[in-house]
C-alpha positions in Angstrom: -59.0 -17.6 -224.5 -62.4 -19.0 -223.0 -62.3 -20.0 -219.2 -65.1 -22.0 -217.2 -65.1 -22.1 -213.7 -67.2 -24.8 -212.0 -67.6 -23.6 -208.6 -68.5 -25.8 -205.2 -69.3 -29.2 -207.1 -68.0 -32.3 -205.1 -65.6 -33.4 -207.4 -64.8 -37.0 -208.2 -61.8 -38.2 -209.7 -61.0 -41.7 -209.2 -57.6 -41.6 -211.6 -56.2 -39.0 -208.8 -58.3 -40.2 -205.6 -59.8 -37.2 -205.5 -63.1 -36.3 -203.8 -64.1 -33.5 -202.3 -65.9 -30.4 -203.0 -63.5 -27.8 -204.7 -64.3 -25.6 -207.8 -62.8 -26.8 -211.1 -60.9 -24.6 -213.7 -61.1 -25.1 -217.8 -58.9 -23.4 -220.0 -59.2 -23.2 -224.0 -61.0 -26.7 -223.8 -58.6 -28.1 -220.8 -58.2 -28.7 -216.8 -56.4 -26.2 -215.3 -54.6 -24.8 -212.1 -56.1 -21.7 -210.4 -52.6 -20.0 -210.6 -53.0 -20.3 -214.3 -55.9 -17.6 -214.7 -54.0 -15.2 -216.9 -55.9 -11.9 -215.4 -58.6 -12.1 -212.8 -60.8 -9.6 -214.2 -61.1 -11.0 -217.6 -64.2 -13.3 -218.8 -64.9 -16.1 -216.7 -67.9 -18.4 -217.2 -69.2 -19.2 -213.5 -71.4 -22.6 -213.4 -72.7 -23.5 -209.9 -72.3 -26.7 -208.9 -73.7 -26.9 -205.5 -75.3 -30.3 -205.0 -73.7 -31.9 -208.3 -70.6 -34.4 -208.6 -68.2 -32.7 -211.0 -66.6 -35.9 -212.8 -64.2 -37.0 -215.7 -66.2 -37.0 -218.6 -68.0 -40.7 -219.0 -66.9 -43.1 -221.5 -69.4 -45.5 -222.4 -66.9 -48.3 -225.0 -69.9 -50.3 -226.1 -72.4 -48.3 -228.3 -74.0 -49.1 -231.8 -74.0 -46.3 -233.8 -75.3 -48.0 -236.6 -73.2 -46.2 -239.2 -72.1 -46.7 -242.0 -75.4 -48.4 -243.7 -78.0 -48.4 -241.1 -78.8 -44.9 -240.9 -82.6 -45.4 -240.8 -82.1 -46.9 -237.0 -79.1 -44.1 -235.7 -76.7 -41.9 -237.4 -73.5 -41.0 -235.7 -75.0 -36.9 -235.1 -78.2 -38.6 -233.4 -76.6 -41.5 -231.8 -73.9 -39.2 -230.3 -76.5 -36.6 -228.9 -78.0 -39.4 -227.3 -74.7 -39.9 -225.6 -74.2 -36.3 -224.2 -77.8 -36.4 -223.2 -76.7 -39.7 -221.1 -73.7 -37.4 -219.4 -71.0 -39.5 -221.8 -68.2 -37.4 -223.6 -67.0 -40.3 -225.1 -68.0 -43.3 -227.5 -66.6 -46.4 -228.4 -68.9 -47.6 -231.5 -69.0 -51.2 -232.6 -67.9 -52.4 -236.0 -71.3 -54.8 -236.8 -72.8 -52.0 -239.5 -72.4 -52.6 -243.0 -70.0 -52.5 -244.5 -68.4 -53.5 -241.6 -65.7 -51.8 -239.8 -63.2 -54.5 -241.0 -60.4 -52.3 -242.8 -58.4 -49.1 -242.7 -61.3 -47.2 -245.3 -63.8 -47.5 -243.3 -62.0 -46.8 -240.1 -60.8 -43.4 -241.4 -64.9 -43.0 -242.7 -65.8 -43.0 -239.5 -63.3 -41.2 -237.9 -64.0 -38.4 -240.8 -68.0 -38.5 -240.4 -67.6 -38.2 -236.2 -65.1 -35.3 -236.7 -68.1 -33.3 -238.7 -71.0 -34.3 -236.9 -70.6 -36.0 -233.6 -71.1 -33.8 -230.6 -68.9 -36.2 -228.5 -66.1 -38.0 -228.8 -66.3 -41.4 -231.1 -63.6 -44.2 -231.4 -64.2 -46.8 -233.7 -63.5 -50.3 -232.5 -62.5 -53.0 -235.3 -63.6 -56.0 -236.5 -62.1 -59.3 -235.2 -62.7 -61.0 -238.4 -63.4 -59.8 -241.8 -66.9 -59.3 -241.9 -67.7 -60.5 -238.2 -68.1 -63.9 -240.4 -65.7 -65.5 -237.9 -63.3 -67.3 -240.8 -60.5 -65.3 -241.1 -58.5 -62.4 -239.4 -59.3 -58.8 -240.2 -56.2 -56.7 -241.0 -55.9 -55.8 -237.6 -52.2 -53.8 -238.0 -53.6 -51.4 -241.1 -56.6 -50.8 -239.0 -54.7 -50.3 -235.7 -53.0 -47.2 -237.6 -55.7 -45.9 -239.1 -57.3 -45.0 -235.2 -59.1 -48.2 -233.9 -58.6 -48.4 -230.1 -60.0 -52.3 -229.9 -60.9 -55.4 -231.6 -64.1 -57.0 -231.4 -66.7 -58.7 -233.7 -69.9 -57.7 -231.4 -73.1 -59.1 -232.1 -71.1 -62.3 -233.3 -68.2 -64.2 -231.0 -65.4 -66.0 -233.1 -66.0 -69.9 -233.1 -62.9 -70.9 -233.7 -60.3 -71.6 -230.9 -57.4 -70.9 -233.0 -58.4 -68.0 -235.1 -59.3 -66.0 -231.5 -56.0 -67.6 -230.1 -54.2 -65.7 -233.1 -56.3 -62.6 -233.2 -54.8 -62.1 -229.3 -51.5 -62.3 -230.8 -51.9 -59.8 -233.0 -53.5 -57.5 -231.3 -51.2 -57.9 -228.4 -48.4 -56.8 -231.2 -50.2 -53.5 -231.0 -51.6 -53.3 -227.7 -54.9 -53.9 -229.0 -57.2 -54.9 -225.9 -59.7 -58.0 -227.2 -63.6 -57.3 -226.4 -66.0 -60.7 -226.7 -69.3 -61.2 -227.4 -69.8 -64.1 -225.2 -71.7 -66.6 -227.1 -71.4 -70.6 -228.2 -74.0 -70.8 -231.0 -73.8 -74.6 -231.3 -75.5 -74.0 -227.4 -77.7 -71.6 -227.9 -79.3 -73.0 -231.1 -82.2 -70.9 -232.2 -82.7 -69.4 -228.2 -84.7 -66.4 -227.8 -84.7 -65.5 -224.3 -83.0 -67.4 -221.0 -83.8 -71.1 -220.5 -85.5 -71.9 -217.9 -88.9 -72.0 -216.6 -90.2 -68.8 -217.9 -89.2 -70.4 -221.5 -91.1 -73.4 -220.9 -94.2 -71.9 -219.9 -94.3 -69.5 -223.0 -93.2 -71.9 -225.4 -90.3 -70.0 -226.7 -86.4 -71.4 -227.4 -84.4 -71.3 -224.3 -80.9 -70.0 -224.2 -79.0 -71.6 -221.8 -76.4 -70.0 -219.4 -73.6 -72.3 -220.3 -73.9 -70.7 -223.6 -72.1 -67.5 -222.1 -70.4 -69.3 -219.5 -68.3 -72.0 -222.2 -66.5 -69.0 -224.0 -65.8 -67.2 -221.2 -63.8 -69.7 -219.8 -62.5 -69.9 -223.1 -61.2 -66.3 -223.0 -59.8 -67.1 -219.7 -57.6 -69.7 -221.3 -56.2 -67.7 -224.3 -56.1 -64.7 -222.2 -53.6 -66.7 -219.5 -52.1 -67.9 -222.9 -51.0 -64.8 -224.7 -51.2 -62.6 -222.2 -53.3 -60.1 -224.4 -55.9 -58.7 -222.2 -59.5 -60.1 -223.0 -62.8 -58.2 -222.1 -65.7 -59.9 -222.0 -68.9 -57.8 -223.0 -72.3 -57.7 -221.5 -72.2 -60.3 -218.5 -75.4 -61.7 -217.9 -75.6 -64.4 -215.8 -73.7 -66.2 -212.7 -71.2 -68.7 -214.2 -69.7 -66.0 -215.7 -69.5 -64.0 -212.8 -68.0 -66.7 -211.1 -65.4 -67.2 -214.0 -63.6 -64.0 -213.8 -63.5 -63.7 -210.8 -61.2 -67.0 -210.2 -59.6 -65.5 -213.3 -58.7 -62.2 -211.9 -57.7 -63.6 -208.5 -55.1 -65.7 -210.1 -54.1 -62.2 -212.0 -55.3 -63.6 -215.8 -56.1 -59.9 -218.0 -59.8 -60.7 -218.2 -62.3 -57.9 -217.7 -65.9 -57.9 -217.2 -68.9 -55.0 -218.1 -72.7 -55.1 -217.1 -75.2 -53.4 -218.6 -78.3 -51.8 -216.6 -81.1 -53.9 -218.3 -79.2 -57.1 -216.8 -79.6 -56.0 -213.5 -82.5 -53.4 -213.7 -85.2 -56.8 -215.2 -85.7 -60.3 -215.5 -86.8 -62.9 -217.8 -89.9 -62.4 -215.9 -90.7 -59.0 -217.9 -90.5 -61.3 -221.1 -93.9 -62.7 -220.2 -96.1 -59.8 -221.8 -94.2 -60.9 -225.4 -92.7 -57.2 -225.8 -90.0 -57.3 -228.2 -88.3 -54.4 -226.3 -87.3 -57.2 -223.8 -85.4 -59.0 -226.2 -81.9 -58.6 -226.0 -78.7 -60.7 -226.4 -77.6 -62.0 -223.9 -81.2 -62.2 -222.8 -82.3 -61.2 -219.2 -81.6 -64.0 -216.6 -83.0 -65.0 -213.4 -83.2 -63.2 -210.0 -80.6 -65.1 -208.9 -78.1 -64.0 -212.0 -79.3 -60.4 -210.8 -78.0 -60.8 -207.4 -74.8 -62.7 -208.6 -73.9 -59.6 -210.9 -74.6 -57.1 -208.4 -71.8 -59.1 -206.4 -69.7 -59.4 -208.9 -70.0 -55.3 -209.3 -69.7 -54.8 -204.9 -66.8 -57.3 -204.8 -64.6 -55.4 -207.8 -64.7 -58.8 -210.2 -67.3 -56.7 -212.6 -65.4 -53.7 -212.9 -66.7 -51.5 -216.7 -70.4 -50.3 -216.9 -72.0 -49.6 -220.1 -75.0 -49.8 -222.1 -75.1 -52.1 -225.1 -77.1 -49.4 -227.0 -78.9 -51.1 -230.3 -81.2 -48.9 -231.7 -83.4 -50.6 -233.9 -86.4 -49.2 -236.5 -90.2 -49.5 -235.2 -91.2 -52.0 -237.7 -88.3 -54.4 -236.6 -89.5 -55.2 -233.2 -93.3 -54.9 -234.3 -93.0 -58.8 -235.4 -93.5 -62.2 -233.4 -91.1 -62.3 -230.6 -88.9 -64.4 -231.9 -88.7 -63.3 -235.5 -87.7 -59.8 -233.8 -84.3 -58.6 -233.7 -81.9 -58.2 -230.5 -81.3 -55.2 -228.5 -82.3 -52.4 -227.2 -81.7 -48.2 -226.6 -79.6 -47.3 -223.6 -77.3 -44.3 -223.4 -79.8 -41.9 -221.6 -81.5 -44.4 -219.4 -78.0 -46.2 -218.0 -76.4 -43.8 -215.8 -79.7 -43.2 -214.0 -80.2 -46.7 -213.8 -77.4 -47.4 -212.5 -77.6 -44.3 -209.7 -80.6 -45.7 -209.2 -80.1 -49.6 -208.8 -76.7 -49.8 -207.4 -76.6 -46.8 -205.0 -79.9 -45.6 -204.2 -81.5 -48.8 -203.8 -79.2 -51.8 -203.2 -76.5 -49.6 -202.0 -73.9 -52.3 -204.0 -71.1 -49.6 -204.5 -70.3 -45.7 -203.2 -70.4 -42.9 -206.3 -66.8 -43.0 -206.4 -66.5 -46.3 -207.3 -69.3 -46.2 -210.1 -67.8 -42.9 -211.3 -64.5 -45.2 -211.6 -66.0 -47.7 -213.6 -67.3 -44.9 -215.9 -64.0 -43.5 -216.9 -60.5 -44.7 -215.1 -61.2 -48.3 -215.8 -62.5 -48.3 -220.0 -59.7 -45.4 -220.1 -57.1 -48.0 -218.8 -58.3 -50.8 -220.5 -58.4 -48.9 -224.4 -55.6 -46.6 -223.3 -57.9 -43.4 -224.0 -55.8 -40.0 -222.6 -59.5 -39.2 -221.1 -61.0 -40.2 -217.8 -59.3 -37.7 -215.3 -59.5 -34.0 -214.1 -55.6 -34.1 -213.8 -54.1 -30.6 -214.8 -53.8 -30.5 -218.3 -56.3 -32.7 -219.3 -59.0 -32.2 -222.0 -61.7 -31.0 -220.5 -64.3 -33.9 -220.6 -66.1 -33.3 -218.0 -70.0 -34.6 -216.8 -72.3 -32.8 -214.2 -74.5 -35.3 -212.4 -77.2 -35.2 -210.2 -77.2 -38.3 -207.9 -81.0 -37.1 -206.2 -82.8 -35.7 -209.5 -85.9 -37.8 -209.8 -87.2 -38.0 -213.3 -89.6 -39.9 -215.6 -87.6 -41.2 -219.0 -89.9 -40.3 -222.2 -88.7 -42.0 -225.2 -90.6 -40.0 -226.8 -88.2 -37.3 -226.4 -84.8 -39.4 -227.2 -82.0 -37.9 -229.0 -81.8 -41.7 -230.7 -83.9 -42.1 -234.1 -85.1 -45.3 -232.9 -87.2 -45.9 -229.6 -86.7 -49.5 -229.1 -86.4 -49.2 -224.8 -88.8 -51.4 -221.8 -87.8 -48.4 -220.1 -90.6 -45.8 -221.3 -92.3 -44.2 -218.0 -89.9 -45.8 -215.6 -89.4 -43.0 -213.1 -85.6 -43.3 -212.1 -83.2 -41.3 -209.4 -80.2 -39.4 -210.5 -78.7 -38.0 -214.0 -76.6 -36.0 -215.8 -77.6 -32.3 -215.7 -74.6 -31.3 -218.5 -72.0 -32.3 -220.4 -69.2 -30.9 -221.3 -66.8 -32.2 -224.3 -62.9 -30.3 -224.4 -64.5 -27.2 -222.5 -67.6 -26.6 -224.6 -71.2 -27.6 -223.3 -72.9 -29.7 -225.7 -76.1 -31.1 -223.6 -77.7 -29.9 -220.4 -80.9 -30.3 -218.9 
């Protein structure tokens, strides 16, 4: 029997509305009760947590893992080490790699490859569509029972109406939640980075907002329609903001994340041509900024996560627009968002952005993780709100190093992380 005691943290459990500063007990890889110490004088692990929040283990459900196929940008060992140096004890990895993760086989391939190598927990999402090609339905029951916990064709949205309106049938036959990459390509043509002014001026394709906006009103509708709960990835820009939160108000299953580069830059920092700005959706204006950070203060915004799309060196060492999407961000987004949200714009308190951490992706894929609760597997991240640090890419976990975020000296992070009991990262 291995015990951990956590002693003097203030700990923050938003599935139990629990905060205050109390020690925390872990038994053989779960939460226990004090009362349950078999023997007081036998082995006990002490960890000091004066100054740190003690919280559910993080759950970050929109990573790129790259594997299988893609290997030479992130493996599932590096890509997951990346994540406990972030504070997450949990992954939710896209299905874009190749092959893609469009049937049962590969499904149980990742599930297999995680269960030897990855240092945190990984749950594969599945493919919308077979292939992500957007033409026809993926076998969405076979893969259901072979472990997905959602559906989405990330990197790619669905086109067609009626194939997304079934997909939401199906899934809601399993109690599959639906996560959408936001995009109409017929609108965003060969865009590059937001339309606007700062387009213009450097002669580059423009990507207008409505691009986003159209298809998540269109999620709205089928959502409303089938009832199958819709969650639309990577928010970027006003419009959208706006959309849900009509949507919510009116009680329509539609969900909305934000990533930290869509708050934390502009299309501004596209100026100097740096690839490592590119992204999809690209950065918006100042006033999309301050639309999302209301969206997140008002509750209509309500998952955080990072969008992390490790790509090789020589990718993004091309003209800007021949370069590919994306960028690093599971050990830069908690301590951007400390940083941005609390520290600086003061948008939300800690409990709250600990909630949208681990209760809310927890409720929406239906994960048994996300909560201290007695019994519990002990997923559990230290954090450091005050810790002021300078991010080195150089020293990533990741194999690529694809970031804008090299140098930036940012407020608050996770100090360890622990996955059922065992410490696999700390600083």
């Amino acid at each position: 029997m291995t015990t951990t005691l956590l002693r003097n943290g203030r700990v923050i459990d938003p599935a139990n509305q629990r905060d205050e500063t109390a020690d925390l007990l872990i038994i053989d890889g779960r939460i226990a009760d004090h009362s349950a110490i078999p023997n007081p004088q036998s082995p006990i692990e002490e960890i000091d947590c004066t100054g740190l929040v003690v919280a559910p283990g993080l759950i970050d459900l929109h990573v790129h893992l790259r594997e299988p196929g893609q290997s030479a940008k992130e493996t599932i060992a590096s890509g997951t080490k990346a994540a406990a140096a972030g504070g997450f004890t949990s992954v939710v990895c896209m299905p874009n790699t190749s092959p893609g993760i469009d049937n049962a086989s590969v499904v149980a391939w990742v599930k297999d490859k995680a269960q030897k190598e990855a240092c945190v927990n990984v749950f594969p999402s599945g493919a919308i569509t077979k292939g992500g090609a957007g033409e026809e339905l993926a076998p969405i029951g076979s893969m259901f029972k072979a472990g997905i916990v959602a559906l989405t064709d990330d990197g790619r949205c669905v086109q067609n109406h009626e194939l997304m309106r079934r997909a939401l049938e199906y899934a809601g036959m399993f109690g599959l939640p639906v996560m959408d990459h936001c995009q109409d390509y017929n609108l965003v043509g060969k865009g590059v980075i937001h339309e606007g002014a700062v387009s213009t001026a450097l002669g580059l394709p423009g990507w207008p907002a409505i691009a986003e906006e159209i298809i998540v009103q269109r999620n709205v509708q089928l959502a409303e329609l089938t009832g199958t709960p819709i969650h639309c990835q990577h928010i970027s820009c006003a419009g959208s903001v706006r959309i849900l939160r009509r949507a919510r108000a009116r009680g329509i299953p539609v969900t909305g994340e934000i990533c930290p580069h869509h708050i934390a830059l502009t299309d501004e920092a596209v100026r100097s041509y740096d690839t490592n700005y590119k992204m999809n959706p690209p950065l918006r204006t100042q006033s999309d900024v301050d639309a999302i950070l209301e969206g997140i203060a008002d509750g209509t915004l309500t998952i955080l996560a990072s969008d992390h799309a490790p790509h090789c060196a020589f990718e993004k060492e091309v003209e800007f627009d021949q370069a590919p999407f994306g960028i690093l961000g599971l050990e830069t987004e908690l301590a951007l968002f400390l940083d941005i949200l609390i520290h600086q714009k003061k948008a939300i308190d800690l409990p709250r952005l600990i909630e949208m951490y681990t209760l809310n992706p927890a409720t929406l894929l239906k994960l048994d993780r996300g909560t201290l609760s007695a019994g519990a597997i002990a997923d559990v991240t230290l954090i450091d709100p005050g810790l002021e640090w300078t991010f080195d890419k150089n020293a990533s976990f990741s194999r690529s190093r694809n970031t804008p975020f090299h140098g930036r000296e940012l407020k608050g992070r996770a100090v360890r992380t622990i996955v059922a009991g065992k410490t696999v990262w700390s600083v």
